[in-house]
N, C-alpha and C positions, 0 to 999 in steps of 0.2 A: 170563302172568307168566314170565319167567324161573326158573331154577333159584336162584339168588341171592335169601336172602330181603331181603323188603321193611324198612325201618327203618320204624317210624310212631312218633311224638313224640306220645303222648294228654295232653291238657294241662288240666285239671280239678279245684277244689279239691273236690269230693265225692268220698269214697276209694269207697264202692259203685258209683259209675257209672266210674268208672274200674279196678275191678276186673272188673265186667261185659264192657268192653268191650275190656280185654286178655282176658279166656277166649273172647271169641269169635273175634279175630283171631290169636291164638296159635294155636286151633284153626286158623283158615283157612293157617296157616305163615307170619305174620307176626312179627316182631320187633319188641315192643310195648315203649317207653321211656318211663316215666310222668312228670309233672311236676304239681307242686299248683297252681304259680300262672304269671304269664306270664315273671317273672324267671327264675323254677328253668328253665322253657321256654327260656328263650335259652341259660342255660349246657349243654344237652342239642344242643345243632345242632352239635358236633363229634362224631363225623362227620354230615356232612349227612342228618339224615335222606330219606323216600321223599315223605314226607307228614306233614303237621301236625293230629291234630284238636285245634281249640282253645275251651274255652268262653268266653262270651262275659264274663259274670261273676264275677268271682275277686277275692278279694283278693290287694294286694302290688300288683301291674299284669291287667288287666284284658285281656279278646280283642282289643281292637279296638286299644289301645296294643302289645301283644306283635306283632300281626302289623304295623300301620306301622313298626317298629322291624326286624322280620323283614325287611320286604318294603325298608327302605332301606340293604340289606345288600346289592351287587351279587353275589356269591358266592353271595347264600341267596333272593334275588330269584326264582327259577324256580321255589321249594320248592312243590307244592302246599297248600294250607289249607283244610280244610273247618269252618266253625264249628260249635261244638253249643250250644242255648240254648233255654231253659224262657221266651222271649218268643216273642209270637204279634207282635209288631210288624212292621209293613213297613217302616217305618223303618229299625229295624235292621240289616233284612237289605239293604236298598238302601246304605247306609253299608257293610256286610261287602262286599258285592260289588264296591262301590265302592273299597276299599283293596286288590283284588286278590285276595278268595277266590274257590274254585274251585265252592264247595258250600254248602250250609244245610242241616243237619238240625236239625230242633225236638225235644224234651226232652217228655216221656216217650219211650226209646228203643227202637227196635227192633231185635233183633239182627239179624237177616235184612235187614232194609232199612240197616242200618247197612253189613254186610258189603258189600252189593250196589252201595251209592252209593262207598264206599271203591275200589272195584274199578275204577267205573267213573269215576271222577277219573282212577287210573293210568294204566287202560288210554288216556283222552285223552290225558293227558299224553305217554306213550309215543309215540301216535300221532302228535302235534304234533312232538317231535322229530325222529320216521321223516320224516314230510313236509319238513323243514325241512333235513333231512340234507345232501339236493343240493344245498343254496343258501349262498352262502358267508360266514363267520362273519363276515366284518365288509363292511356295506353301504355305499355312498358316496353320496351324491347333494348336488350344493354344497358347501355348508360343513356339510355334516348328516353324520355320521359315528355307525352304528349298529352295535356287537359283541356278537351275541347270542349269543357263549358266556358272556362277560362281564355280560348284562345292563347295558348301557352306551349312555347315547346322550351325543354329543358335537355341540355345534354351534360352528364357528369354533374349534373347540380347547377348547373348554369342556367340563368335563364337567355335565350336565343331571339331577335323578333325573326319570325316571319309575318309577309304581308300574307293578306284574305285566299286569296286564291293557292296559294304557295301553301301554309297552311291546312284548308281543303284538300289539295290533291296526297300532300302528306297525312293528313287523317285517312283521308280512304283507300288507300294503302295501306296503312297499318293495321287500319281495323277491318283490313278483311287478308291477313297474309297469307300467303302461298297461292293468292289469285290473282292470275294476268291479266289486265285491264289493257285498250288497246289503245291508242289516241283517241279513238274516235269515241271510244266510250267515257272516258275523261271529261273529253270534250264536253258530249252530252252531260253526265252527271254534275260538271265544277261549273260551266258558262250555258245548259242548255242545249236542246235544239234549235231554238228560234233565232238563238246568236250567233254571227257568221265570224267565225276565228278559224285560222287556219291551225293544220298540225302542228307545224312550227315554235307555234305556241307553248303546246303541251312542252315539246323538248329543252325550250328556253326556263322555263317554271323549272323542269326536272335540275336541270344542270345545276342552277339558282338553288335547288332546294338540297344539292348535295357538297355544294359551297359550304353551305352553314353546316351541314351535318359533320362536315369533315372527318374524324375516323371513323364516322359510323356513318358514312356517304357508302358504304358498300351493301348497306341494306335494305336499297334502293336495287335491284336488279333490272337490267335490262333484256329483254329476251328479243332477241334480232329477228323483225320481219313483222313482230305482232304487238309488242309496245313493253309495259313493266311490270314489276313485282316486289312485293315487298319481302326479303327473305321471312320463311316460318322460320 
Protein backbone atom coordinates (compact mmCIF):
# COMPACT_ATOMS: atom_id res chain seq x y z
CA UNK A 1 0.00 0.00 0.00
CA UNK A 2 1.44 3.26 -0.39
CA UNK A 3 1.78 5.99 2.13
CA UNK A 4 -1.46 7.79 0.79
CA UNK A 5 -4.51 6.49 2.33
CA UNK A 6 -6.92 4.46 0.49
CA UNK A 7 -10.52 6.12 -0.12
CA UNK A 8 -13.12 3.21 0.20
CA UNK A 9 -17.01 4.26 -0.62
CA UNK A 10 -18.93 1.49 2.01
CA UNK A 11 -22.38 1.55 0.50
CA UNK A 12 -25.06 -0.23 2.86
CA UNK A 13 -28.47 0.76 4.17
CA UNK A 14 -27.77 -1.19 7.58
CA UNK A 15 -26.03 1.51 9.84
CA UNK A 16 -24.38 -1.61 12.27
CA UNK A 17 -22.75 -3.30 9.28
CA UNK A 18 -21.58 -0.23 8.06
CA UNK A 19 -20.32 0.99 11.29
CA UNK A 20 -18.50 -2.38 11.82
CA UNK A 21 -16.92 -2.12 8.88
CA UNK A 22 -15.66 1.50 8.84
CA UNK A 23 -13.76 0.38 12.55
CA UNK A 24 -12.18 -2.19 10.97
CA UNK A 25 -10.64 -0.47 7.95
CA UNK A 26 -10.14 2.83 9.75
CA UNK A 27 -8.20 0.66 11.86
CA UNK A 28 -6.39 -0.89 8.96
CA UNK A 29 -5.60 3.16 7.81
CA UNK A 30 -8.22 3.45 5.48
CA UNK A 31 -10.40 6.23 4.70
CA UNK A 32 -13.99 5.01 5.02
CA UNK A 33 -16.88 7.19 3.18
CA UNK A 34 -20.27 5.71 3.99
CA UNK A 35 -23.30 5.92 1.82
CA UNK A 36 -27.10 4.30 2.73
CA UNK A 37 -28.13 3.55 -0.53
CA UNK A 38 -26.92 3.44 -4.27
CA UNK A 39 -27.93 7.21 -5.08
CA UNK A 40 -26.06 8.76 -1.89
CA UNK A 41 -23.24 6.19 -3.39
CA UNK A 42 -22.96 7.98 -6.77
CA UNK A 43 -22.90 11.55 -5.36
CA UNK A 44 -19.71 10.23 -3.05
CA UNK A 45 -17.32 9.28 -6.26
CA UNK A 46 -15.92 12.78 -6.19
CA UNK A 47 -13.16 12.32 -5.48
CA UNK A 48 -12.72 9.01 -7.07
CA UNK A 49 -12.64 6.78 -4.55
CA UNK A 50 -9.92 3.49 -4.19
CA UNK A 51 -12.72 0.95 -3.90
CA UNK A 52 -16.40 0.47 -3.73
CA UNK A 53 -18.10 -2.00 -1.18
CA UNK A 54 -21.58 -2.19 -2.18
CA UNK A 55 -24.63 -4.10 -0.89
CA UNK A 56 -26.56 -5.79 -2.90
CA UNK A 57 -30.00 -4.87 -1.46
CA UNK A 58 -30.89 -1.23 -0.64
CA UNK A 59 -33.47 0.87 -1.00
CA UNK A 60 -33.58 4.08 -3.31
CA UNK A 61 -31.34 2.01 -6.05
CA UNK A 62 -30.12 -1.13 -5.26
CA UNK A 63 -26.19 -2.95 -5.90
CA UNK A 64 -26.50 -4.12 -9.04
CA UNK A 65 -28.26 -0.69 -10.50
CA UNK A 66 -25.46 1.62 -8.58
CA UNK A 67 -22.65 -0.38 -9.99
CA UNK A 68 -24.07 -0.47 -13.89
CA UNK A 69 -24.58 3.24 -13.59
CA UNK A 70 -20.86 3.32 -11.76
CA UNK A 71 -19.36 1.17 -14.15
CA UNK A 72 -20.96 3.31 -17.38
CA UNK A 73 -19.09 6.24 -16.26
CA UNK A 74 -15.72 6.05 -18.35
CA UNK A 75 -13.77 8.20 -15.59
CA UNK A 76 -15.19 5.74 -12.88
CA UNK A 77 -15.13 2.67 -15.01
CA UNK A 78 -11.61 1.21 -13.49
CA UNK A 79 -13.02 1.91 -9.79
CA UNK A 80 -12.83 -1.45 -8.18
CA UNK A 81 -16.45 -3.02 -6.54
CA UNK A 82 -16.63 -5.64 -4.32
CA UNK A 83 -20.34 -6.63 -3.48
CA UNK A 84 -21.65 -7.49 0.20
CA UNK A 85 -24.82 -9.63 0.42
CA UNK A 86 -26.98 -11.74 2.87
CA UNK A 87 -27.92 -14.00 -0.61
CA UNK A 88 -26.40 -17.43 -0.95
CA UNK A 89 -27.48 -17.20 -4.59
CA UNK A 90 -25.17 -18.18 -7.55
CA UNK A 91 -27.20 -16.25 -9.61
CA UNK A 92 -26.35 -13.24 -8.16
CA UNK A 93 -23.22 -13.40 -7.88
CA UNK A 94 -22.75 -14.59 -11.65
CA UNK A 95 -24.95 -11.37 -12.64
CA UNK A 96 -22.25 -9.21 -9.85
CA UNK A 97 -19.40 -10.48 -11.78
CA UNK A 98 -20.79 -10.16 -14.68
CA UNK A 99 -21.40 -6.23 -14.45
CA UNK A 100 -17.64 -5.84 -13.64
CA UNK A 101 -17.15 -6.62 -9.89
CA UNK A 102 -13.94 -7.51 -8.63
CA UNK A 103 -15.25 -9.47 -5.47
CA UNK A 104 -18.20 -11.28 -3.50
CA UNK A 105 -18.47 -11.40 0.08
CA UNK A 106 -21.51 -13.11 1.73
CA UNK A 107 -23.22 -11.33 4.76
CA UNK A 108 -22.78 -12.56 7.97
CA UNK A 109 -19.33 -10.66 7.98
CA UNK A 110 -16.14 -11.10 8.87
CA UNK A 111 -13.75 -8.74 9.79
CA UNK A 112 -10.48 -10.29 9.24
CA UNK A 113 -11.68 -11.85 5.86
CA UNK A 114 -13.29 -8.67 5.12
CA UNK A 115 -9.95 -6.69 5.53
CA UNK A 116 -7.92 -9.40 3.86
CA UNK A 117 -10.22 -9.72 0.57
CA UNK A 118 -10.26 -5.66 0.39
CA UNK A 119 -6.52 -5.84 0.44
CA UNK A 120 -6.34 -8.10 -1.97
CA UNK A 121 -8.72 -6.51 -4.73
CA UNK A 122 -6.14 -3.46 -4.35
CA UNK A 123 -3.12 -4.99 -4.22
CA UNK A 124 -4.63 -6.63 -8.02
CA UNK A 125 -5.59 -3.83 -9.07
CA UNK A 126 -2.31 -2.01 -8.53
CA UNK A 127 -0.69 -4.86 -9.93
CA UNK A 128 -2.74 -4.75 -13.24
CA UNK A 129 -1.73 -1.12 -13.65
CA UNK A 130 2.13 -1.71 -12.78
CA UNK A 131 1.69 -4.56 -15.69
CA UNK A 132 0.07 -2.35 -18.10
CA UNK A 133 2.31 0.65 -17.42
CA UNK A 134 4.72 -0.22 -20.33
CA UNK A 135 2.00 -0.52 -22.82
CA UNK A 136 0.57 2.51 -24.34
CA UNK A 137 -2.54 4.19 -23.41
CA UNK A 138 -4.26 4.19 -26.50
CA UNK A 139 -4.32 0.74 -28.70
CA UNK A 140 -4.98 0.77 -32.54
CA UNK A 141 -5.86 -2.16 -34.44
CA UNK A 142 -8.27 -1.41 -37.73
CA UNK A 143 -10.84 0.59 -37.06
CA UNK A 144 -10.72 -0.59 -33.34
CA UNK A 145 -9.44 2.25 -31.17
CA UNK A 146 -8.89 1.15 -27.40
CA UNK A 147 -7.80 4.22 -24.43
CA UNK A 148 -7.26 2.51 -21.37
CA UNK A 149 -6.66 5.43 -19.35
CA UNK A 150 -10.00 6.68 -20.49
CA UNK A 151 -11.73 3.35 -20.32
CA UNK A 152 -12.75 3.84 -23.90
CA UNK A 153 -13.29 1.56 -26.80
CA UNK A 154 -13.98 3.24 -30.18
CA UNK A 155 -14.74 1.33 -33.29
CA UNK A 156 -14.73 3.39 -36.88
CA UNK A 157 -15.00 6.61 -34.69
CA UNK A 158 -17.65 5.41 -32.64
CA UNK A 159 -17.47 5.40 -29.22
CA UNK A 160 -18.78 1.77 -27.85
CA UNK A 161 -19.41 1.15 -23.74
CA UNK A 162 -18.00 -1.87 -22.53
CA UNK A 163 -18.53 -2.90 -18.89
CA UNK A 164 -14.89 -3.28 -16.35
CA UNK A 165 -14.15 -6.55 -16.93
CA UNK A 166 -15.12 -6.78 -20.70
CA UNK A 167 -13.04 -4.08 -21.23
CA UNK A 168 -9.92 -5.55 -19.29
CA UNK A 169 -9.93 -8.78 -21.02
CA UNK A 170 -10.11 -6.67 -24.27
CA UNK A 171 -7.18 -4.59 -23.25
CA UNK A 172 -5.08 -7.49 -22.51
CA UNK A 173 -5.46 -8.75 -25.53
CA UNK A 174 -4.59 -6.23 -27.62
CA UNK A 175 -1.95 -5.05 -25.86
CA UNK A 176 0.02 -8.05 -25.93
CA UNK A 177 -1.11 -9.54 -29.73
CA UNK A 178 -0.22 -12.66 -31.18
CA UNK A 179 -0.14 -14.10 -27.47
CA UNK A 180 -2.57 -16.95 -26.39
CA UNK A 181 -3.84 -16.52 -23.23
CA UNK A 182 -5.77 -19.47 -21.82
CA UNK A 183 -8.86 -19.16 -19.56
CA UNK A 184 -7.26 -19.97 -16.80
CA UNK A 185 -4.85 -17.16 -17.12
CA UNK A 186 -7.60 -14.66 -17.90
CA UNK A 187 -9.07 -15.75 -15.16
CA UNK A 188 -5.99 -15.07 -12.95
CA UNK A 189 -5.06 -11.78 -14.53
CA UNK A 190 -8.93 -9.88 -15.00
CA UNK A 191 -10.71 -11.62 -11.47
CA UNK A 192 -7.50 -13.07 -9.74
CA UNK A 193 -6.55 -16.06 -7.96
CA UNK A 194 -8.36 -15.85 -4.76
CA UNK A 195 -11.74 -15.52 -6.82
CA UNK A 196 -13.72 -18.48 -7.58
CA UNK A 197 -15.27 -17.92 -11.24
CA UNK A 198 -15.67 -20.53 -13.35
CA UNK A 199 -14.23 -20.85 -17.19
CA UNK A 200 -17.49 -20.34 -18.45
CA UNK A 201 -17.04 -16.92 -17.50
CA UNK A 202 -14.21 -16.01 -19.59
CA UNK A 203 -16.23 -17.41 -22.80
CA UNK A 204 -19.48 -15.51 -21.76
CA UNK A 205 -17.24 -11.91 -21.56
CA UNK A 206 -15.58 -13.18 -24.97
CA UNK A 207 -18.77 -13.67 -26.92
CA UNK A 208 -20.20 -10.25 -25.24
CA UNK A 209 -17.00 -8.55 -26.18
CA UNK A 210 -17.39 -9.67 -29.91
CA UNK A 211 -21.12 -8.55 -30.04
CA UNK A 212 -19.98 -5.05 -29.75
CA UNK A 213 -16.87 -5.52 -31.83
CA UNK A 214 -18.95 -6.70 -34.63
CA UNK A 215 -16.73 -6.49 -37.91
CA UNK A 216 -13.94 -6.37 -36.15
CA UNK A 217 -15.21 -9.38 -33.86
CA UNK A 218 -12.74 -11.52 -35.89
CA UNK A 219 -9.76 -10.01 -34.09
CA UNK A 220 -10.59 -11.84 -31.35
CA UNK A 221 -9.10 -15.46 -32.24
CA UNK A 222 -10.02 -18.44 -30.67
CA UNK A 223 -7.47 -21.22 -30.58
CA UNK A 224 -9.41 -24.69 -29.76
CA UNK A 225 -8.20 -26.62 -26.71
CA UNK A 226 -6.08 -23.64 -25.10
CA UNK A 227 -8.18 -20.33 -25.12
CA UNK A 228 -7.52 -16.86 -27.28
CA UNK A 229 -5.77 -14.32 -29.14
CA UNK A 230 -5.73 -11.39 -30.30
CA UNK A 231 -4.74 -11.22 -34.19
CA UNK A 232 -1.01 -9.40 -34.75
Amino acid sequence: MSATKKRIVVVDDEEDIVDLIRYNLTKEGFDVVPARNGREALDQLVPAPDLVLLDLMMPVMDGFETCRRLKAQPAMAGIPVVFLTASASEVDEVVGLELGADDYIQKPISPRKLVARVKAVLRRHEHSAAEQGDQPDIIRAGRLEINRSAYTVKIARKETFFPKKEFEILALLAGHAGRVYSREALLNAIWGSDVVVVDRTVDVHIRKIREKLGGEADLIETIKGVGYRFRA
